[in-house]
C-alpha positions as CSV (number, residue, x, y, z in Angstrom):
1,X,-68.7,-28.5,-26.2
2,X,-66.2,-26.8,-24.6
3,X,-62.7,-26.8,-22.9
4,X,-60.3,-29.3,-24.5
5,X,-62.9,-32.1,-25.8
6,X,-63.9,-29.8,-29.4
7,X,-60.0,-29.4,-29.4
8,X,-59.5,-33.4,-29.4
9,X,-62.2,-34.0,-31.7
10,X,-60.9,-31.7,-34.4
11,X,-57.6,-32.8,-33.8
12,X,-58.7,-36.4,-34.5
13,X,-60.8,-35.8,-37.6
14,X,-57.9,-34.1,-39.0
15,X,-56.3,-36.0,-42.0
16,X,-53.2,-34.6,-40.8
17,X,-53.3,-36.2,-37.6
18,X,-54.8,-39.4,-38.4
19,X,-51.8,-39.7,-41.1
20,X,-49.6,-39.2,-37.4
21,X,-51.3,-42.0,-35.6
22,X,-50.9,-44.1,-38.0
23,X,-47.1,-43.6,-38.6
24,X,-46.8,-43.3,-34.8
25,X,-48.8,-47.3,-34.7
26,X,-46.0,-48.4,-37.9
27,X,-42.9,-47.5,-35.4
28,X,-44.5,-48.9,-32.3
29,X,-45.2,-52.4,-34.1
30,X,-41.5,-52.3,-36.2
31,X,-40.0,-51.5,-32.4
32,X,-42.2,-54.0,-31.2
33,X,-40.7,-57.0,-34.1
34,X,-37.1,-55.3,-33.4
35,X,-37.5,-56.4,-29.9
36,X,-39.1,-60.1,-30.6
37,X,-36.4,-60.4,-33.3
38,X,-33.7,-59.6,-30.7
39,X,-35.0,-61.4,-28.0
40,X,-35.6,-64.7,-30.4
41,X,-31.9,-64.2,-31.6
42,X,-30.5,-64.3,-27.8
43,X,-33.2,-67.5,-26.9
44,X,-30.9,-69.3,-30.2
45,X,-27.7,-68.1,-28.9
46,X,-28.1,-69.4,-25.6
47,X,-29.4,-72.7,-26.5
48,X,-26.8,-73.2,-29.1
49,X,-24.1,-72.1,-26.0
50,X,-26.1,-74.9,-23.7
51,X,-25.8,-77.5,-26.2
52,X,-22.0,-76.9,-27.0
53,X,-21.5,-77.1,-23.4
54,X,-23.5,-80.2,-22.8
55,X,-22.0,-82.0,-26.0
56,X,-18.3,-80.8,-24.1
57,X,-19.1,-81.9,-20.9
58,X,-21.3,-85.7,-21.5
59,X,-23.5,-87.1,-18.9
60,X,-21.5,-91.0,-20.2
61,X,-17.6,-89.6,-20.5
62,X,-15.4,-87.3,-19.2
63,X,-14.4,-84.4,-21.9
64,X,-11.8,-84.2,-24.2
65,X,-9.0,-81.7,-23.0
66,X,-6.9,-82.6,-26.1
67,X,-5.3,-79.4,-28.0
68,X,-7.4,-80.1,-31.1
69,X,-10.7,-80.2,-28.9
70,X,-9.8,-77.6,-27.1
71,X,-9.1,-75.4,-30.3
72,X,-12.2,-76.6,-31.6
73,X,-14.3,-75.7,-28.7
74,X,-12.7,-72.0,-28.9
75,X,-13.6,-71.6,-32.4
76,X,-17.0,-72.6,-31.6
77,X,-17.3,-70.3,-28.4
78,X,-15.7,-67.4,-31.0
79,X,-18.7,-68.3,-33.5
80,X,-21.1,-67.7,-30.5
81,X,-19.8,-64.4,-29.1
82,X,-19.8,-62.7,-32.5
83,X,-23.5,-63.8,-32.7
84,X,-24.3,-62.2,-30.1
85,X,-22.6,-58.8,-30.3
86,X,-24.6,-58.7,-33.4
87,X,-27.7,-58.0,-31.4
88,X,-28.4,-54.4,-30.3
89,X,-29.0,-54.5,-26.5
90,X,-31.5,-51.7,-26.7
91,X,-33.8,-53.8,-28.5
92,X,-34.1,-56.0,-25.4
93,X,-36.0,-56.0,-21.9
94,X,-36.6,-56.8,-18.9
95,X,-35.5,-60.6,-18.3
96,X,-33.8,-60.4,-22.0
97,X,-31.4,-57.6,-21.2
98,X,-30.2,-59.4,-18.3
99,X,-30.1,-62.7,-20.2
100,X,-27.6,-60.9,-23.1
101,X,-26.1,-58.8,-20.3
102,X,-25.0,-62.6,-18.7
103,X,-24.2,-63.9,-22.2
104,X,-22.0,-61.3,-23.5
105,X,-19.7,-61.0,-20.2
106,X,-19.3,-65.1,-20.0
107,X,-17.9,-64.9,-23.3
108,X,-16.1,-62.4,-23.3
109,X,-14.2,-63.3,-20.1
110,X,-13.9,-67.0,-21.2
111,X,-13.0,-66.3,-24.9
112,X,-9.8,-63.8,-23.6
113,X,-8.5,-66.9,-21.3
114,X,-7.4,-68.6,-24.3
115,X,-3.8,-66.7,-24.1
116,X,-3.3,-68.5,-20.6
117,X,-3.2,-71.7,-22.1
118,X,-4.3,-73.2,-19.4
119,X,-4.6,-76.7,-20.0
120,X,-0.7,-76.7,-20.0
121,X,-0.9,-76.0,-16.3
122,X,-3.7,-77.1,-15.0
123,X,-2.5,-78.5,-11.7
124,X,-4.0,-77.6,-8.6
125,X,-4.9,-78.4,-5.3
126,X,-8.2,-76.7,-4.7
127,X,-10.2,-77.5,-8.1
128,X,-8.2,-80.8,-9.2
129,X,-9.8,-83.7,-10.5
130,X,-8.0,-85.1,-7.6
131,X,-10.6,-83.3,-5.1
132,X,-13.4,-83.0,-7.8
133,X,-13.8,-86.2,-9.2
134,X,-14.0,-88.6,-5.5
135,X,-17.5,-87.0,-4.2
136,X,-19.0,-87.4,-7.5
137,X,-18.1,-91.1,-7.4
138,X,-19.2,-91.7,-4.0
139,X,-22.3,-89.8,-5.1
140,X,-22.9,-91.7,-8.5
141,X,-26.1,-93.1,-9.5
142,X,-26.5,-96.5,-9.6
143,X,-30.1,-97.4,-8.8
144,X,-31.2,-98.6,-12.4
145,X,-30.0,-100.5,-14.8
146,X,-29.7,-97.2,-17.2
147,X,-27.8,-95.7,-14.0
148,X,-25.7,-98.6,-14.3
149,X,-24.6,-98.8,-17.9
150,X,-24.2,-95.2,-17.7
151,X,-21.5,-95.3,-14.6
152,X,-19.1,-97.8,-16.4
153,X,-19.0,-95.8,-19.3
154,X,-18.5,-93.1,-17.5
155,X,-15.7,-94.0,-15.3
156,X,-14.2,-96.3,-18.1
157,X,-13.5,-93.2,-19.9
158,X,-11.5,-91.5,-16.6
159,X,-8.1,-93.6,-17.6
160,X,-7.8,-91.6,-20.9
161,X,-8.7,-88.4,-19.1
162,X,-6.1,-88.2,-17.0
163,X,-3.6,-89.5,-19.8
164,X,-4.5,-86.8,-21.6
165,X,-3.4,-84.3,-18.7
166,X,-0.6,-86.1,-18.7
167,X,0.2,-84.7,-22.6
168,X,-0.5,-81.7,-21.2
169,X,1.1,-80.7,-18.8
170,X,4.4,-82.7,-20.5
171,X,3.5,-80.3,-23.4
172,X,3.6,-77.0,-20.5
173,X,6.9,-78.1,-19.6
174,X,8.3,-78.3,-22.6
175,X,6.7,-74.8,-23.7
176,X,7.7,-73.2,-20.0
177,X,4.1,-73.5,-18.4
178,X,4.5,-74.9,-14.4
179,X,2.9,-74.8,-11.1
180,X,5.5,-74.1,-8.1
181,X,6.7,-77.5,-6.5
182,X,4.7,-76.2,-3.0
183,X,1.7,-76.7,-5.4
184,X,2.9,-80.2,-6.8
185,X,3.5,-81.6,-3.8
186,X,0.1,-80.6,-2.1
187,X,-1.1,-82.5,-5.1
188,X,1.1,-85.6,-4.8
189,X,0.0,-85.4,-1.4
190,X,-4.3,-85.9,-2.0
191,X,-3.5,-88.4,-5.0
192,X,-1.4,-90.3,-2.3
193,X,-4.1,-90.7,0.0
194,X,-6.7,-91.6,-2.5
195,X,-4.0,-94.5,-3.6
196,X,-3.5,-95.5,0.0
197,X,-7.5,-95.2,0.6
198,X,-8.6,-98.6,2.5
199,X,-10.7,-100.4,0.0
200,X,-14.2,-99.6,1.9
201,X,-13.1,-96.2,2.3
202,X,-11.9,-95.1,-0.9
203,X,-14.7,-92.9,-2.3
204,X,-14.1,-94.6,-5.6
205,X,-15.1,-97.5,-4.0
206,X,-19.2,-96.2,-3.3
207,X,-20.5,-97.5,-6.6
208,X,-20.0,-101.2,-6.1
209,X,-22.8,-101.0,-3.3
210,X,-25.0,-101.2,-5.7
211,X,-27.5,-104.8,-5.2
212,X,-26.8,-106.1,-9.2
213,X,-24.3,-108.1,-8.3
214,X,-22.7,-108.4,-11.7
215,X,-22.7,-104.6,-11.7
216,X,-20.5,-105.1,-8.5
217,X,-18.0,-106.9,-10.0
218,X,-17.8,-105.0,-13.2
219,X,-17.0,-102.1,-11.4
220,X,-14.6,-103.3,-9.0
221,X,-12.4,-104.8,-11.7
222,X,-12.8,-101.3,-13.6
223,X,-11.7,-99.3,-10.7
224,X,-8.9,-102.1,-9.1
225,X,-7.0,-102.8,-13.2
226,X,-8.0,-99.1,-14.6
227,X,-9.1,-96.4,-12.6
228,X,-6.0,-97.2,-9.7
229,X,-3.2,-97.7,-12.4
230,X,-4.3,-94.5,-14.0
231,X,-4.1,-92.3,-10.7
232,X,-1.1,-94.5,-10.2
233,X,0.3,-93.0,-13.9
234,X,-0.6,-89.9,-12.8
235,X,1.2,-89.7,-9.3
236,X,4.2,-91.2,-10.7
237,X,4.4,-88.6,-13.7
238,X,4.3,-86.1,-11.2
239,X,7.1,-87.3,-8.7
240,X,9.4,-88.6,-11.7
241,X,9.2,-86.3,-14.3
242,X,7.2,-83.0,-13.1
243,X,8.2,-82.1,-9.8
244,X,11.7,-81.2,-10.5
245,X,11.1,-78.9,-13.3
246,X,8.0,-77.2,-11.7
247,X,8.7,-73.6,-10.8
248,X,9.9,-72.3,-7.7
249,X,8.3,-68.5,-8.9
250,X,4.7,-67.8,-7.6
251,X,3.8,-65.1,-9.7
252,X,1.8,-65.8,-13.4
253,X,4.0,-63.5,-14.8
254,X,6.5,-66.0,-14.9
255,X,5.0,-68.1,-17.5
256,X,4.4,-67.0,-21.6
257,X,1.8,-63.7,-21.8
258,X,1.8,-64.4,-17.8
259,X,0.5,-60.4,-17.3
260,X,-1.9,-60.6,-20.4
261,X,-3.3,-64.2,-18.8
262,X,-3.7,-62.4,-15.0
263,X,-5.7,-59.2,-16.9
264,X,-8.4,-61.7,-18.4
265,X,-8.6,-64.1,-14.9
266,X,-8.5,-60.7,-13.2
267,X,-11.4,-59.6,-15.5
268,X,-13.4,-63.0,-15.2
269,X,-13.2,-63.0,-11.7
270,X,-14.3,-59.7,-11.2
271,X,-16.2,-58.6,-14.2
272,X,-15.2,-55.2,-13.9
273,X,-12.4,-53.5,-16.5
274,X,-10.4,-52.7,-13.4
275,X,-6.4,-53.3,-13.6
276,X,-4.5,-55.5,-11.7
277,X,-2.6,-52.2,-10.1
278,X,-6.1,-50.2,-10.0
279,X,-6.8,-53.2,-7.6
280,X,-3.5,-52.9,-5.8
281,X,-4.0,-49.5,-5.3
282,X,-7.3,-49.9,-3.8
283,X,-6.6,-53.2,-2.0
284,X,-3.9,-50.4,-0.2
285,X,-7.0,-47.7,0.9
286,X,-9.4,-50.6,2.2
287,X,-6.3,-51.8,4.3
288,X,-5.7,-47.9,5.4
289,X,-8.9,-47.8,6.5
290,X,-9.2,-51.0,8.3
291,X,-6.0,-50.8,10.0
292,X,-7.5,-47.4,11.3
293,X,-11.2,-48.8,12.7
294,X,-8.5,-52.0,14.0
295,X,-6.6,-49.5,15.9
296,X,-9.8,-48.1,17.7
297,X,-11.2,-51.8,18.3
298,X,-8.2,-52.6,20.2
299,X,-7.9,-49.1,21.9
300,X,-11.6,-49.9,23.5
301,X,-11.1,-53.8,23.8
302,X,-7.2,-53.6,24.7
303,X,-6.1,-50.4,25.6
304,X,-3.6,-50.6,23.3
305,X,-3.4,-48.9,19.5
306,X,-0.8,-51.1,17.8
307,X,-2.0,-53.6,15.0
308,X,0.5,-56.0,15.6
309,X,-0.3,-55.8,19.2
310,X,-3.8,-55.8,19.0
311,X,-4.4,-58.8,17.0
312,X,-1.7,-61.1,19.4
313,X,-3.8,-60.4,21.9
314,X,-6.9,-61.1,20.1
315,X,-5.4,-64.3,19.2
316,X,-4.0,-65.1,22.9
317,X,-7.3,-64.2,24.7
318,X,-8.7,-67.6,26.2
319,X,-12.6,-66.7,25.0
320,X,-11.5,-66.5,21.6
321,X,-9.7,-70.0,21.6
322,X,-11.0,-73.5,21.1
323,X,-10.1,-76.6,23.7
324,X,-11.0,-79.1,21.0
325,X,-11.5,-79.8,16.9
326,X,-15.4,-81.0,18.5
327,X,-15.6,-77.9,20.6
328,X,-15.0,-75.7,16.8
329,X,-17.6,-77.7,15.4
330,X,-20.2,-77.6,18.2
331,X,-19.6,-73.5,18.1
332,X,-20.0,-73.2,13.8
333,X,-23.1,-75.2,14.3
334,X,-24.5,-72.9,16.9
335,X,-23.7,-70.0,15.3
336,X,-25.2,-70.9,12.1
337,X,-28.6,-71.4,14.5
338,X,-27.8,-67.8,16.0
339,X,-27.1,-66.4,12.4
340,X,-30.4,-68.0,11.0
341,X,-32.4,-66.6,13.9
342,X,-31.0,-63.0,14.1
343,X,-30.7,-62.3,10.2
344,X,-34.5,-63.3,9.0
345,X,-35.1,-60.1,10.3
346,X,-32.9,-58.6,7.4
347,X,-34.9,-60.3,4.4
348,X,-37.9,-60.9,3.6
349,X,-38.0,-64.9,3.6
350,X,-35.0,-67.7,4.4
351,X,-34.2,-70.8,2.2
352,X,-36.6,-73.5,2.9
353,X,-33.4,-76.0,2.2
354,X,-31.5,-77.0,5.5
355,X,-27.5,-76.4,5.4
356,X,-25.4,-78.8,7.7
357,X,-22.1,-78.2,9.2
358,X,-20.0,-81.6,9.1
359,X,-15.9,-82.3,8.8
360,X,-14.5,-82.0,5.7
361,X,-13.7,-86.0,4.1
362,X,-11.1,-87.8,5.3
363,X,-9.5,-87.0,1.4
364,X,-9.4,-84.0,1.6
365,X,-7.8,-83.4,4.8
366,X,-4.4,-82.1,5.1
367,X,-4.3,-80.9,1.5
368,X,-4.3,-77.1,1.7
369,X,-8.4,-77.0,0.8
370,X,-9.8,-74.7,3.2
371,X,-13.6,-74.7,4.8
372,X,-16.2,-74.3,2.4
373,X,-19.6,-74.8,1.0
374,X,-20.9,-77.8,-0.6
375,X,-24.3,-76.5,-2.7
376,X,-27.0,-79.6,-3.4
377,X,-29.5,-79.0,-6.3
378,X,-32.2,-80.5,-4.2
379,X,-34.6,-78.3,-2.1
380,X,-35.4,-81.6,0.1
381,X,-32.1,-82.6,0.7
382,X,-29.4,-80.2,2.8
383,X,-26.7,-78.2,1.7
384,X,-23.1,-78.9,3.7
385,X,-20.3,-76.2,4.7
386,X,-17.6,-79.1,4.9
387,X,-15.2,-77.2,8.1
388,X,-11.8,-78.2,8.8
389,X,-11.3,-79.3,12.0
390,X,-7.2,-80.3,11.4
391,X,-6.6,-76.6,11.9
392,X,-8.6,-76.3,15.4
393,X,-5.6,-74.9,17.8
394,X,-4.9,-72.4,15.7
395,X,-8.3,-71.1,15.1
396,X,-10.1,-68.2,16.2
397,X,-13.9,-68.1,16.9
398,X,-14.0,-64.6,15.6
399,X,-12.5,-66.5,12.5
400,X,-14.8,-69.7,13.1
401,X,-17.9,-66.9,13.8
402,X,-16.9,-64.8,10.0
403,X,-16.3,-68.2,7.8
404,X,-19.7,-69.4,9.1
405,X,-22.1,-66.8,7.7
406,X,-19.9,-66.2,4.7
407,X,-20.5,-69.9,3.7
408,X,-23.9,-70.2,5.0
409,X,-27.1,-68.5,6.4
410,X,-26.9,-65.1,5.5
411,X,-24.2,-66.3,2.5
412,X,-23.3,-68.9,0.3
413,X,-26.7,-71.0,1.8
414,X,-28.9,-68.0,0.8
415,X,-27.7,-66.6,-2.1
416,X,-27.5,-70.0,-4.2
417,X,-31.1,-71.3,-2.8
418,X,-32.3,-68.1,-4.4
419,X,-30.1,-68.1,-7.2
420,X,-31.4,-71.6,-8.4
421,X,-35.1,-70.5,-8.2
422,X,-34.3,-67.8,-11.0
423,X,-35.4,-68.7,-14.7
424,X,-33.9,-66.6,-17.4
425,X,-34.4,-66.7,-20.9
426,X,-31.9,-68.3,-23.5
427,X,-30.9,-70.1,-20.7
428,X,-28.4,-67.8,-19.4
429,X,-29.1,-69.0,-15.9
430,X,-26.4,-71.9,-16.9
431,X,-23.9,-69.5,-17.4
432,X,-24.9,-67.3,-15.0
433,X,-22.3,-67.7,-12.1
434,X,-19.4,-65.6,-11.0
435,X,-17.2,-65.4,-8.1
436,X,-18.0,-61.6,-8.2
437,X,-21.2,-61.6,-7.3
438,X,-21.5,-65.0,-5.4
439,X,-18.2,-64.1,-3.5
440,X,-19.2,-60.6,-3.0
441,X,-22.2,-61.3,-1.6
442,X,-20.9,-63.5,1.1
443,X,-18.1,-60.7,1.7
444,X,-20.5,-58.0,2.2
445,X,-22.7,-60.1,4.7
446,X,-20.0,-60.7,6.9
447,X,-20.0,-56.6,7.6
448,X,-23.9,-57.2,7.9
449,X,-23.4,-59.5,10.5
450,X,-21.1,-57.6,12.3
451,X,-23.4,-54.2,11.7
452,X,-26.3,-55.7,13.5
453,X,-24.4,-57.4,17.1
454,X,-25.2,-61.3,14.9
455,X,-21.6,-62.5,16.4
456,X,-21.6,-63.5,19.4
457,X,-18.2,-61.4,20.5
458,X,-15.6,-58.1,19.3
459,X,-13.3,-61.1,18.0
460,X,-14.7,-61.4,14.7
461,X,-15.3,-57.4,14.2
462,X,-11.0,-57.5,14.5
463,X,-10.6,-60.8,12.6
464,X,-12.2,-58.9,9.7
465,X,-10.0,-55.7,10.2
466,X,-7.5,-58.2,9.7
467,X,-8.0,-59.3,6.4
468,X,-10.3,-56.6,4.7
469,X,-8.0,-55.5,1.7
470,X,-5.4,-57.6,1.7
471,X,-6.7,-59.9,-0.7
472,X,-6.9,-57.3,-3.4
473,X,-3.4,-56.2,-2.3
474,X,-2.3,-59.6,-2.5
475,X,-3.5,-61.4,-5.5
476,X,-1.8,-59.0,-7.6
477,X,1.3,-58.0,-6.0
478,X,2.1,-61.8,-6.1
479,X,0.8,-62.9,-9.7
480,X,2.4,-59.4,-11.6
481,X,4.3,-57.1,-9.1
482,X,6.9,-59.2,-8.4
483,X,6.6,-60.0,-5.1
484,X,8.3,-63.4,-3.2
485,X,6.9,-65.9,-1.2
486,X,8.9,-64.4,1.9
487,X,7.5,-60.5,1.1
488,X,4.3,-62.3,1.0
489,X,4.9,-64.6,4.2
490,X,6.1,-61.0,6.1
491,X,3.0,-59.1,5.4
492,X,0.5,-61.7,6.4
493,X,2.7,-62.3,9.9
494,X,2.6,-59.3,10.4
495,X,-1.5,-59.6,10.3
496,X,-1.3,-62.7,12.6
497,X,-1.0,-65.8,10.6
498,X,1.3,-68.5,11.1
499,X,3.8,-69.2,8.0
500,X,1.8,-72.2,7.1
501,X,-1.5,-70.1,6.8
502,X,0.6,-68.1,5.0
503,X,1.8,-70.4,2.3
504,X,-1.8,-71.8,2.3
505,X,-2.8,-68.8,0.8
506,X,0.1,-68.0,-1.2
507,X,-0.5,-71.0,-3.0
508,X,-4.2,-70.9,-3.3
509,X,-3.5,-67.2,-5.1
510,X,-0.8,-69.4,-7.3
511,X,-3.0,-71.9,-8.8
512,X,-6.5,-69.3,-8.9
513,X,-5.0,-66.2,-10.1
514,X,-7.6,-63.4,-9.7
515,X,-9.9,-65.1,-7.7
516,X,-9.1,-64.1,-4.3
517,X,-10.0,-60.5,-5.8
518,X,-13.4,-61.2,-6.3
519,X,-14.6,-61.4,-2.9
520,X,-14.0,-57.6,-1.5
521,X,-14.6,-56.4,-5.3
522,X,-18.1,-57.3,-4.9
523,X,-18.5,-56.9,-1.5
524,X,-17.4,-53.6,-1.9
525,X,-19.9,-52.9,-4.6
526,X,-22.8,-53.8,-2.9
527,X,-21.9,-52.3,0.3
528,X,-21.7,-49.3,-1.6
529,X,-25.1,-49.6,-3.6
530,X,-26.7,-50.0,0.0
531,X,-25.6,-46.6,1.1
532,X,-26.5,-44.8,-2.5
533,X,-30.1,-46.6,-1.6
534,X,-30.4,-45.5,1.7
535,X,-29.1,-41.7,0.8
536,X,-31.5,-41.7,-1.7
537,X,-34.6,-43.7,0.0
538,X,-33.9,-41.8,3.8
539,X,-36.3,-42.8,6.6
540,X,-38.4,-44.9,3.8
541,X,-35.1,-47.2,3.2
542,X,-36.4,-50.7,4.1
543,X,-33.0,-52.8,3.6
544,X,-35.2,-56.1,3.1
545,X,-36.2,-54.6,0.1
546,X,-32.7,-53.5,-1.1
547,X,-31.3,-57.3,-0.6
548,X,-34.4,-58.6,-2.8
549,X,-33.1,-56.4,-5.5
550,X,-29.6,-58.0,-5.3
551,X,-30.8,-61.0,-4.8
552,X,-33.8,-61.6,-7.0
553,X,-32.2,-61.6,-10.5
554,X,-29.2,-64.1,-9.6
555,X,-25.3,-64.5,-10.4
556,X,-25.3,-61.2,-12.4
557,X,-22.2,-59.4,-13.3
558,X,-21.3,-56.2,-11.5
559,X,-22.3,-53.6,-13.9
560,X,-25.6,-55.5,-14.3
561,X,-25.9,-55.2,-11.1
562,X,-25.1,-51.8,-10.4
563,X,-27.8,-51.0,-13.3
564,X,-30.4,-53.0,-11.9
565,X,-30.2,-51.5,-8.3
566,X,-30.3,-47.9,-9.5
567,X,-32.7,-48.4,-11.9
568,X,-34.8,-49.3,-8.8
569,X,-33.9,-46.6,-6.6
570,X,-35.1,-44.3,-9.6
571,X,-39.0,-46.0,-10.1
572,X,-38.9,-45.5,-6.2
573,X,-38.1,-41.9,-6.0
574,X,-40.7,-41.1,-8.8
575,X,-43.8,-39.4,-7.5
């Protein structure tokens, strides 16, 4: 024999190096049971978090948002976190890493809230039971008998819900926790028009057309001598005893630990450690550099440079206006068709689930709540992006032609169809969502849209100049830089919106501190993980397979993400 055979064949009937494949076997097998251990721990952890959530939030009766619950539930969340920062995330792969990686940051962010107490001011417009609760009565089950039974407890259980917000919110008061009135009284407003609902028409209503006849009048007498009175209590609390001693601040720095509370929503909302005056600052570059590609659209469109200019005359021009509210619906629905056709191109398959365009409910109108997307956890039933169609003079369709692929087809539509089909270990998928990601993702396919000629006109290419950044300016200079209501009014004016678009969003940003941040935090990101894959990929850059990496994993947070992209970019650089 001869070469490096003999070599390996008195190498392996050496003692010496038998004794070394053994001990190298005894380390692969204890890494090995270190990572089943780890990965069995996590699976216990995030069915123990599943069930604490499901006991919390009952199929039969609405939770209890008492302060001893609610202390309870925090101990038990506590419990949960320091199980599992126990585990070593080296000892986990693949599906398991991401799984903990999920895990650790939902905690985390959800375990810091507890210094906003906020329970003691939870009032708001956009996420209210007052906008929450009517769809998911007009959309209760009532088919069996089981169904049945179930419903009355259910909704039996809504009077003592809503007295227990009550409490709470008298507790805020009296501990200097408030909404601003501008909040209240868009509040007062949707509880007033469920009240003044037409019997047939009142969403709480839906149930009683069930065939059981007896059902029928059980639940009319629940919802005409408890359910009413109760949103009755509620409205009357607010008008006789709230209103006048809610705030007239908008910032959360107002209220007890109002800075420490905007660090942890700015944290949940955008799962990065960034501050709220790191975001400020860069809020101020993205608007730079938008005002400066703005100031070139309108030099080429226009003729003229000015900001202010350009965007008036943006808003004036006839082809960017709507006659009618059925002429903005007619062009949203064909440009969701246009959107689907020209972006399939850019992935590598669409959801199979349809998404509908239809007017927001008749409850909802007038309230402040803003166009948006209604998800359905049925692939055979369609999705909805619920527009509003109150607001139809004042639209733009380079605002109509942004807000439909952000909620829809390449956005909102696609993302979540995907997002449901991913399965995750120790359940993490139940936890899995944040606005980061979601939001991002819709932000960053708006400046797909626009990079591949998918709108239909320049108007939404200056619509989008005219709003890049400012949220992440915004949302902090209101909530802990001190800045008023007029300041705030001022700057978006100056951007083109009318003083009641303005207050709109100064009081979405009031009662969802944070939030408005996460949208160009992780569109940013992405965008930016695009061009490190094409730099790195050159001519063999396929972006279908780039949007199946952010894609295929689901609601991840940000660093996750960032790993998970680059991670790919290296196995596809290796020889």
């Amino acid at each position: 024999m001869t070469g490096i055979l003999p070599l390996f064949v008195a190498l392996s009937d050496n003692p010496r190096m038998q004794s070394l494949r053994v001990c190298a076997a005894v380390l692969s097998l204890v890494c090995l049971a270190r990572e089943a251990a780890a990965a069995d721990d996590l699976e216990h952890i995030g069915r123990d978090y599943v069930a604490l959530e499901r006991e919390r939030l009952p199929a039969d009766r609405f939770p209890d948002r008492s302060p001893p619950a609610l202390a309870a539930l925090y101990a038990a969340r506590e419990a949960l976190r320091a199980r599992v920062h126990a585990i070593d995330p080296r000892q986990l792969k693949g599906p398991s890493a991401i799984a903990y990686a999920i895990l650790v940051e939902n905690l985390d962010a959800v375990q810091a809230l507890a210094v906003c107490r906020s329970q003691r001011w939870d009032l708001n417009h956009l996420s209210g039971w007052q906008v929450t609760l009517p769809p998911r009565a007009a959309a209760q089950a009532v088919a069996s008998a089981a169904d049945r039974e179930r419903a009355l407890r259910l909704w039996s259980s809504l009077p003592a819900y809503l007295d227990t917000d009550i409490a709470n919110l008298r507790l805020g008061l009296a501990t200097g926790y408030s909404v601003p009135k501008t909040v209240v009284r868009r509040v007062l407003r949707q509880i007033d028009a469920l009240l003044g609902a037409k019997a047939g028409n009142s969403p709480f209503a839906a149930p009683a057309n069930a065939t059981d006849q007896e059902f029928q009048v059980q639940w009319r007498s629940l919802v005409a001598a408890e359910i009413e009175p109760a949103i009755q209590r509620f409205a009357d609390f607010l008008r006789g005893e709230y209103l006048g001693r809610a705030r007239d601040s908008i910032g959360i720095a107002s209220l007890p630990d109002g800075e420490r509370c905007y660090a942890a929503l700015l944290r949940r909302a955008t799962t990065l450690d960034r501050s709220p005056r790191a975001t400020f600052a860069l809020g101020q570059a993205t608007v730079a550099r938008s005002r400066a590609e703005l100031e070139n659209l309108g030099a080429a469109l226009f003729k003229v440079s000015e900001p202010a200019q350009i965007l008036r005359l943006a808003e004036a021009a006839p082809a960017n206006r709507f006659q009618s509210a059925d002429e903005l619906l007619e062009y949203s629905r064909n440009m969701l068709a246009r959107s689907t056709r020209m972006s399939a191109v850019y992935f590598f398959q669409l959801p199979q689930q349809a998404v509908e365009i239809a007017p927001m409910p008749e409850y909802q109108r007038g309230s402040g709540i803003s166009s948006h997307y209604d998800p359905v956890d049925s692939a055979t039933r369609p999705a909805y992006f619920r527009i509003d169609l109150d607001h139809w003079s004042t639209e733009t369709r380079g605002a109509a032609a942004v807000t439909v692929v952000h909620e829809t087809i390449p956005g909102h539509h696609l993302q979540t169809a995907i997002a449901r089909n991913v399965k995750l270990p120790a359940d993490a998928t139940e936890f899995s969502f944040n606005a980061a990601y979601v939001e991002g993702w819709a932000n960053y396919v708006e400046r797909l849209c626009e990079e591949n000629g998918i709108y239909d006109s320049p108007f939404a290419a200056i619509f989008r100049r005219s709003v890049l950044g400012q949220s992440l300016m915004i949302d902090p200079a209101i909530n802990v830089m001190g800045w008023s209501r007029e300041r705030v009014r001022r700057q978006l004016r100056a951007l083109g919106q009318t003083t009641e678009q303005a207050d709109e969003l100064i009081d979405r940003v009031t009662v969802q501190p944070g939030q408005l941040t996460s949208y160009e935090t992780g569109g940013l990101e992405i965008a930016a993980l695009r061009e490190e894959a094409r730099a790195a990929f050159g001519p063999r850059f396929d972006i279908r397979d780039f949007h199946e990496r952010v894609l295929e994993q689901g609601d991840v947070p940000l660093s996750a993400l960032r790993a998970h992209v680059r991670a790919w970019i290296v196995s596809g650089l290796r020889p």
